[in-house]
C-alpha positions as CSV (number, residue, x, y, z in Angstrom):
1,X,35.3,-22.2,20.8
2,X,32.8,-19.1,20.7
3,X,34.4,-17.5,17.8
4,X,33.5,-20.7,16.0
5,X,30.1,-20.4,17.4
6,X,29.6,-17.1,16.2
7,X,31.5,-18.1,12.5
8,X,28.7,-20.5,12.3
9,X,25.7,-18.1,13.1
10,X,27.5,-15.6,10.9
11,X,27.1,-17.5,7.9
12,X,23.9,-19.0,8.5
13,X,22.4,-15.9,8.7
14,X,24.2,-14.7,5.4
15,X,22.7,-18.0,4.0
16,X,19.3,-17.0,5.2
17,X,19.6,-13.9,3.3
18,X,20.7,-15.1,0.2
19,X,18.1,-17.8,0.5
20,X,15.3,-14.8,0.7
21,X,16.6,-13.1,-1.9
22,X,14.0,-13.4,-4.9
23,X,12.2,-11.6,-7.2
24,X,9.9,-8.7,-6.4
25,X,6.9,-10.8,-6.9
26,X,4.9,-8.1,-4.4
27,X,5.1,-5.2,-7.1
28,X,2.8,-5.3,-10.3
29,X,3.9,-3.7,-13.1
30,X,3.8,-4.1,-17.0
31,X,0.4,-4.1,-17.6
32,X,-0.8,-7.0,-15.7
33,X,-3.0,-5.3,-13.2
34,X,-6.9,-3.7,-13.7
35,X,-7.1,-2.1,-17.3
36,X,-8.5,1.1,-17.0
37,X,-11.5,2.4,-19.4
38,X,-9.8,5.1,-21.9
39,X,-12.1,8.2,-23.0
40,X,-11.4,10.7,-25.6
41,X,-13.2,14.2,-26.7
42,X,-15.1,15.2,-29.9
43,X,-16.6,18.3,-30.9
44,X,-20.3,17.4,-31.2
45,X,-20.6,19.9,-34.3
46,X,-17.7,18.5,-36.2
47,X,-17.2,15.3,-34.6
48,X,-13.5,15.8,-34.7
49,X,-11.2,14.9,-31.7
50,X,-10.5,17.9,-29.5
51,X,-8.9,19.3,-26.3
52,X,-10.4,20.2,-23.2
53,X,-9.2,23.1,-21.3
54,X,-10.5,21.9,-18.0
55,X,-11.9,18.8,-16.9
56,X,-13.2,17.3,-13.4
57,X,-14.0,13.8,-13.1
58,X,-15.8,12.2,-10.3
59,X,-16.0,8.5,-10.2
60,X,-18.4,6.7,-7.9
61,X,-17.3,2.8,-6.9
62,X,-20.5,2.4,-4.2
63,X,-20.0,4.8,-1.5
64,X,-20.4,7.8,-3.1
65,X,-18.2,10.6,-5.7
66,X,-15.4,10.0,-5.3
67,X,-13.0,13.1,-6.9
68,X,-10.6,12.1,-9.8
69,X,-9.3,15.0,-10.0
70,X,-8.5,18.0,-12.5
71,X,-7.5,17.9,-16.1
72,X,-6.3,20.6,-17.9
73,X,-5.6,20.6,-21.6
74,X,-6.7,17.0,-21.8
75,X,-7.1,15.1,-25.2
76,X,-7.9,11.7,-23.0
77,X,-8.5,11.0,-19.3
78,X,-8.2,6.7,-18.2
79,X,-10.4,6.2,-15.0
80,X,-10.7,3.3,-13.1
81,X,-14.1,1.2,-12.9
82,X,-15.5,-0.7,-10.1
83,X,-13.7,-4.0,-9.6
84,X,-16.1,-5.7,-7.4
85,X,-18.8,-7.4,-8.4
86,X,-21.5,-4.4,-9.7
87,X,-22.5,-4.6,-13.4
88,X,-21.7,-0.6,-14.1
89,X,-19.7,2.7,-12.7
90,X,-21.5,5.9,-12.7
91,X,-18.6,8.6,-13.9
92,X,-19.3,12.3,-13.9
93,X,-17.8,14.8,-16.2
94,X,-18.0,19.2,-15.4
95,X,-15.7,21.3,-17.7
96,X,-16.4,24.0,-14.8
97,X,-15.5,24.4,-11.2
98,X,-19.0,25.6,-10.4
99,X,-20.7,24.2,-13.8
100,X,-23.6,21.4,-14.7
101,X,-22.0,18.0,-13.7
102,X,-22.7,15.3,-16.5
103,X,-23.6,11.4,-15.6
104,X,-22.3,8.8,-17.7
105,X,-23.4,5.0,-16.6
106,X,-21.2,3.0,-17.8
107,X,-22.6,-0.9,-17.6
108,X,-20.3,-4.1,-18.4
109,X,-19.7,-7.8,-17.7
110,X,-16.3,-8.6,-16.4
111,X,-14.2,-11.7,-15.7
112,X,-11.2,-12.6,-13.3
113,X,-7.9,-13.9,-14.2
114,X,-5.2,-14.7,-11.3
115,X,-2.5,-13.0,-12.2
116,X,0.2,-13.4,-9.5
117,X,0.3,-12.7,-5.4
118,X,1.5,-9.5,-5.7
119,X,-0.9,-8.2,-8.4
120,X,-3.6,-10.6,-7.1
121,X,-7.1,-10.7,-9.7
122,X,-7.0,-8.6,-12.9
123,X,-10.7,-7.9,-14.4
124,X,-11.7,-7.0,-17.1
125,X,-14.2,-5.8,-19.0
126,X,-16.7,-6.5,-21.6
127,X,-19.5,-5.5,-23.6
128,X,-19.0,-2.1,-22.6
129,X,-22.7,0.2,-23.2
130,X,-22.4,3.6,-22.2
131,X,-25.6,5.7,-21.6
132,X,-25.7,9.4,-20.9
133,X,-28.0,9.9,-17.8
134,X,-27.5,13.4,-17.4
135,X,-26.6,15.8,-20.0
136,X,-24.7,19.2,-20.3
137,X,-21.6,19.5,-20.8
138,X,-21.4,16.5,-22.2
139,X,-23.8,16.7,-25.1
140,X,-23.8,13.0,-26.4
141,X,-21.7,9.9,-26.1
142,X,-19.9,7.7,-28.6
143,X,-18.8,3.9,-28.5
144,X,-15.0,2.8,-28.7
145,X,-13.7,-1.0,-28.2
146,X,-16.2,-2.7,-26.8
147,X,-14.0,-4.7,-24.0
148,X,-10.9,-2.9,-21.9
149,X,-7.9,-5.7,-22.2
150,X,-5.7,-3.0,-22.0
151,X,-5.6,1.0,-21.8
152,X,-4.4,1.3,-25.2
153,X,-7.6,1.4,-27.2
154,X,-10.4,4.2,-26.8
155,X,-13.3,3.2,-25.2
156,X,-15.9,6.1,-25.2
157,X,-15.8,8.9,-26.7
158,X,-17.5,12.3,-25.1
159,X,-19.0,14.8,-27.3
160,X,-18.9,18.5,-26.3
């Protein structure tokens, strides 16, 4: 009688895990999340696109610089904006450890789209204006695409 018992429980719980089984609904991938904004490099001479050697980016999303890290031998670096509700990101560029640190504000309009429970709200961005606030290294900026759908398309350009 208790090997019947436990028969039972056995494949109830084998039916409760085949029941939970479903798809991974928790991970977001392929695209759907945040965009970020896409930046390239110009010579400010030639305008062509170039290389950095070394690049530090600093990001700040309201509480301060936040480090991005270090790029070497860069032709593009995609950073992440602010996803709550602030109208701009203030990003930072330095092509040297202990060199002049550049501010770039970038200011937007954004709208929400739920996406799923695991990826939650995707924003994104439009009417993208970028305005140098502090200059050296970064000599001048240029516009890309004007909204971030996706991180395909250049968005700014930075002219050194």
């Amino acid at each position: 009688m208790q090997m019947k018992y436990f028969k039972f429980l056995l494949f109830i719980g084998f039916l409760g895990m085949l029941c939970s089984c479903g798809s991974d609904d928790d991970i977001c991938e392929s695209g759907e999340g945040t965009p970020r904004m896409k930046i390239r490099f110009k010579t400010f001479d030639t305008q062509k696109l170039k290389k950095v050697d070394t690049l530090y980016v600093y990001a700040d999303y309201g509480s301060g610089k936040v480090d991005l890290g270090k790029k070497i031998q860069v032709d593009s670096v995609i950073v992440p904006l602010r996803v709550d509700d602030s109208p701009y990101t203030d990003l930072y560029f330095k092509t040297r450890i202990n060199g002049n640190l550049s501010q770039v504000r970038v200011n937007y309009s954004t709208t929400a789209t739920y996406v799923s429970p695991g990826c939650g709200i995707k924003k994104t961005y439009q009417n993208l204006n970028s305005v140098l606030v502090t200059n050296n290294p970064v000599l001048q900026l240029e516009a890309g695409q004007n909204q971030i759908e996706n991180e395909d398309k250049t968005n700014l350009y930075l002219l050194f």
